[in-house]
FIVEXFI-842175 format. One record per residue (C-alpha): residue in three letters; x, y, z. Coordinates in steps of 0.05 Angstrom, whole numbers, plus 5000, padded with zeros to 4 digits. Last residue first. Layout:
BEGIN
  resn  east  north    up
   ala     X      Y     Z
...
***
This chain:
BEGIN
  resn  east  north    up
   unk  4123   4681  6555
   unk  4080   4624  6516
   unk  4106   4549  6524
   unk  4160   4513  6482
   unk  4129   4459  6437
   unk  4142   4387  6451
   unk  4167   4355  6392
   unk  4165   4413  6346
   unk  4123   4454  6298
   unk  4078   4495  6344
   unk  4132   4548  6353
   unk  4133   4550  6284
   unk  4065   4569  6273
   unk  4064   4612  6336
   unk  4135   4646  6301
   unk  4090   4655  6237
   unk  4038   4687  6265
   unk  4076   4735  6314
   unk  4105   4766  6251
   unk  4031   4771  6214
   unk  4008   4807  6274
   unk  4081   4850  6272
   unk  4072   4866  6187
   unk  4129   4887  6159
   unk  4154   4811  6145
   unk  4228   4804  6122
   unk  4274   4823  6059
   unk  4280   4750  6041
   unk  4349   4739  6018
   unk  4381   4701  6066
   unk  4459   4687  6061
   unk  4471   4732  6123
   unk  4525   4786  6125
   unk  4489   4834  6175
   unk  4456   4785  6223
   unk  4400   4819  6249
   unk  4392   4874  6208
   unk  4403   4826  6143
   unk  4340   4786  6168
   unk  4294   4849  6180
   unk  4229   4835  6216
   unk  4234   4755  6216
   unk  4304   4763  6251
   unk  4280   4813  6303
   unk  4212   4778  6322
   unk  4250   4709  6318
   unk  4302   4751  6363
   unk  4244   4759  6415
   unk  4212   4687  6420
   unk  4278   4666  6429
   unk  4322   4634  6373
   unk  4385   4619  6419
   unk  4452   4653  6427
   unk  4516   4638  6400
   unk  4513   4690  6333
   unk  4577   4678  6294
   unk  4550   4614  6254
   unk  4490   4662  6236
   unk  4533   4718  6203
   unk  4588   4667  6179
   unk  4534   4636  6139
   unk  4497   4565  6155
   unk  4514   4504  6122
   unk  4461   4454  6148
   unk  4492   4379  6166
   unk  4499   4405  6243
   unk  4418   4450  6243
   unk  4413   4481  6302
   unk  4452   4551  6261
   unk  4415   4597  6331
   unk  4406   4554  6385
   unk  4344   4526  6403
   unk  4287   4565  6431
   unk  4235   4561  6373
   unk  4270   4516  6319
   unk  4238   4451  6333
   unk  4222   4444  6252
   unk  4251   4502  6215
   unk  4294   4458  6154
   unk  4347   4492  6134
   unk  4347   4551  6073
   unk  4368   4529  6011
   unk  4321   4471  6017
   unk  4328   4429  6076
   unk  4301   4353  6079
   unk  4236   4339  6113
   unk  4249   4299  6186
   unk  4193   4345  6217
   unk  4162   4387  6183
   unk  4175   4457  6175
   unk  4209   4464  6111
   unk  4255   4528  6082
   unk  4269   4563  6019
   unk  4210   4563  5969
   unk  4171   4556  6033
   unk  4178   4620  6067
   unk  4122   4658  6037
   unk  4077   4595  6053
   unk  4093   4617  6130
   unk  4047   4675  6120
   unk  3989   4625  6109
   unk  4028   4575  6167
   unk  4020   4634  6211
   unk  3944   4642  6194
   unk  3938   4571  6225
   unk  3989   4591  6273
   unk  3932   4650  6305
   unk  3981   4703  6349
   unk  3927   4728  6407
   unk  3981   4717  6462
   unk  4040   4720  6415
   unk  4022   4800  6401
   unk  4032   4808  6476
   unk  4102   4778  6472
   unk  4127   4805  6414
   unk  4154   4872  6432
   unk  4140   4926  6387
   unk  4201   4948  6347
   unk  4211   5023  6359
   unk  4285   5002  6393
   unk  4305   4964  6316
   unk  4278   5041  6293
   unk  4318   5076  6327
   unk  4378   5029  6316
   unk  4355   5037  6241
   unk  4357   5108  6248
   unk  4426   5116  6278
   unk  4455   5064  6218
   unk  4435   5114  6165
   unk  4376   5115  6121
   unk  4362   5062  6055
   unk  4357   5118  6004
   unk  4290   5128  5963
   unk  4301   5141  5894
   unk  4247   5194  5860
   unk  4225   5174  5805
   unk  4201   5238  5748
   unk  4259   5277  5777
   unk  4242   5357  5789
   unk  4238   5413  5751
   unk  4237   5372  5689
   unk  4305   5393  5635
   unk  4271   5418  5573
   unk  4306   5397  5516
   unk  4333   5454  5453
   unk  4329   5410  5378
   unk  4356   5449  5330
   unk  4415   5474  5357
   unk  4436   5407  5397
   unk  4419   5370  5334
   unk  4465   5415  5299
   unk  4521   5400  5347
   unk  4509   5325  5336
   unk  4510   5333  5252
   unk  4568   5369  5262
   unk  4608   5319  5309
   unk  4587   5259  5267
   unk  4604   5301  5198
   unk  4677   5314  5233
   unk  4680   5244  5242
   unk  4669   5210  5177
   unk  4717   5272  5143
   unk  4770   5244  5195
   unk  4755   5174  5177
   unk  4756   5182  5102
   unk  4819   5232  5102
   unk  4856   5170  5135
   unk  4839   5120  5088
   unk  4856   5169  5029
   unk  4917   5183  5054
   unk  4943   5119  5066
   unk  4923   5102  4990
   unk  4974   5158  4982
   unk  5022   5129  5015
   unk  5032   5068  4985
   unk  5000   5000  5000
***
């Protein structure tokens, strides 16, 4: 190739490129957008660790909801549960372990279940109070955990559940 067909090439791309950049710039001209005054969706920001310790203290205690919790509407709520975890007794785990006897045993009860760091860290027990924690806002109480589910809103629906699972074991643990 000599250097004239060299030339050409290169007077091609350049000519290519300045008609890109002119044809953009008279776009601009003809075309002038009006920026909205404000954003059509607005974003919403998880807040900063002092208001979720404010709100982890706002959390209503569980106790009194437990005495008029219904399990039969806990194993409704429970069904959002059961694409990861079981409840009956001797069924295999899922990605999540299997919940049967869980009220008041110690947190990662499962030995052939491989639990996170988050959970394997905590050595304390699933009381009738970090159930209420844990089923509020899973990452909250165990920052780190494997589980996905963002948690129940809901603290009738909350004390539901753990009466449901409370009710799922040998010989179920009695009321506070």
């Amino acid at each position: 190739m000599d250097s004239f067909e060299l030339n050409k090439i290169t007077a091609a791309v350049l000519i290519a490129l300045l008609v890109a950049m002119l044809a953009c710039l008279l776009g601009d001209a003809v075309v002038d957008p009006q920026k909205p005054l404000k954003n059509a969706y607005v974003v919403e920001v998880g807040e900063s660790s002092q208001s979720s310790a404010a709100e982890e203290k706002s959390l209503a205690p569980i106790e009194p909801m437990l005495a008029k919790a219904d399990p039969v509407n806990g194993e409704k709520v429970f069904k959002k549960c059961l694409a990861c975890h079981t409840a009956g007794k001797g069924e295999p785990h899922k990605t999540g372990p299997n919940l049967w006897g869980i009220v008041m045993n110690h947190i990662g009860h499962e030995a052939d279940f491989a639990y996170s760091e988050a959970l394997k860290s905590k050595k304390e027990q699933w009381t009738y109070e970090n159930l209420n924690k844990f089923l509020h806002k899973p990452r909250e109480f165990a920052p780190g955990t494997k589980m996905t589910f963002i948690g129940i809103s809901n603290d009738q629906e909350r004390a539901d559940v753990i009466a449901f699972l409370r009710k799922n074991a040998d010989s179920p643990v009695p009321l506070p």
